[in-house]
N, C-alpha and C positions, 0 to 999 in steps of 0.2 A: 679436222678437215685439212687436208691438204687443195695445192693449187696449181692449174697446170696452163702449158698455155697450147693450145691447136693452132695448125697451117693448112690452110687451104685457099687455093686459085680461087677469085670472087667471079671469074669464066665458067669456072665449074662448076664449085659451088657457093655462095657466099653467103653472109649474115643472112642477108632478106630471103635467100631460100630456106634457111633454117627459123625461121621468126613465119613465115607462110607456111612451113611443113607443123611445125610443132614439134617437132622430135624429128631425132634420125639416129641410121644406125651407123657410126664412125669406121667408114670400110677401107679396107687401099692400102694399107699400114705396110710395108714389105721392106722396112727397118727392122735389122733386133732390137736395137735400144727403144726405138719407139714404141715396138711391140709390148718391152719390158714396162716403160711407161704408162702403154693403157690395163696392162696389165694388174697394177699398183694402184688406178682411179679405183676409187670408190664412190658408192651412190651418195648425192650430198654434195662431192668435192666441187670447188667452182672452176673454171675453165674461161678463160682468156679465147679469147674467137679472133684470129690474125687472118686480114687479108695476106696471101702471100704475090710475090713476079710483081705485079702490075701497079697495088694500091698501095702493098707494104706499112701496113697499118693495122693495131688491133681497134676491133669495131664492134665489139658486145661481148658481153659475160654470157656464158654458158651454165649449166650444169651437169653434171653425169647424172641421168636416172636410170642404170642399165649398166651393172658392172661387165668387165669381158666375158667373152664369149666367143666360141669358134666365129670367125669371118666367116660368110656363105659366099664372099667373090674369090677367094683362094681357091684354088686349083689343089686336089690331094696329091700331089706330086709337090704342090711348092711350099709344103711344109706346115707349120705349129703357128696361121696367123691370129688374129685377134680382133674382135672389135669392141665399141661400146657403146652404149645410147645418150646420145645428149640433147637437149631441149634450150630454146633459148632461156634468159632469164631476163638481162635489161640489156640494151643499146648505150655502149657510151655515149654522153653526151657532146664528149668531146674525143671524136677519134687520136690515136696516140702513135705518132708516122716512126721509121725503123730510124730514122733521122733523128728524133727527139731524145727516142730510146738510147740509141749512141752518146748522146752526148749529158745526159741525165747521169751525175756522179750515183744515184743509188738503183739505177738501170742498165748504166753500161757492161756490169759482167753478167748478165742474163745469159741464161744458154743461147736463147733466140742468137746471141749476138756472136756466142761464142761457138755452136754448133750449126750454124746455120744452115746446113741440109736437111739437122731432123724437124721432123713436121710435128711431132706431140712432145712434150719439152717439160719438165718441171718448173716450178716457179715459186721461189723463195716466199714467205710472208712479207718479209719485208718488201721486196718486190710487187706484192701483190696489193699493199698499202700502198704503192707510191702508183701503181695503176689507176687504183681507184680514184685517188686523189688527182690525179690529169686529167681522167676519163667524165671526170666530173665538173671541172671547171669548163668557164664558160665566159 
């Protein structure tokens, strides 16, 4: 299993629209590296759900049920994009702010932190231990 973490505006879209839909199809992607990224999810992998701008905070587990796939909102002029299907799985119970993350010695070299324009990101095991473990406390 691998772990990855998503960015999205909670104006847009957010946890509660994804936990009310039931699934969706992860569209918009118009990074290569990101692209490469969802590329790589596979069905199973778990997924980190971040508010991005406003809330800056991750705020539920994901997972991918729906490996890539041609995007249907790319334009065939704008090239090779990607999507993939994710479902929610649980809500942290303890959301985990970009603030925390920075300053968390086994958080602070997360991509999130380190690349922080792309919006789909891998994420270390180790990392994904020390998620769960914040997102859990209470």
């Amino acid at each position: 299993m691998q772990y990855w973490l998503v960015k999205s505006e909670p104006e847009s879209y957010s946890w509660s629209d994804l936990v009310k839909d039931g699934k969706t199809s992860w569209t918009g992607v118009r990074n290569f590296a990101a692209r490469n990224n969802l590329r790589a999810m596979k069905k199973g992998d778990a997924v980190a759900f971040y508010h991005s701008v406003s809330d800056k905070q991750i705020v539920g587990i994901a997972k991918v049920v729906g490996e890539a796939y041609p995007d249907k909102t790319a334009k065939k002029d704008e090239g090779d994009w990607l999507a993939v299907d994710l479902a929610p799985d649980k809500p942290l119970k303890t959301p985990i702010s970009l603030e925390q993350i920075k300053n968390d010695p086994s958080l602070k070299n997360m991509a999130l932190v380190r690349i922080s324009r792309l919006s789909v990101t891998p994420v270390t095991e180790a990392e994904w231990q020390r998620i769960n473990a914040l997102g859990a406390a209470k």
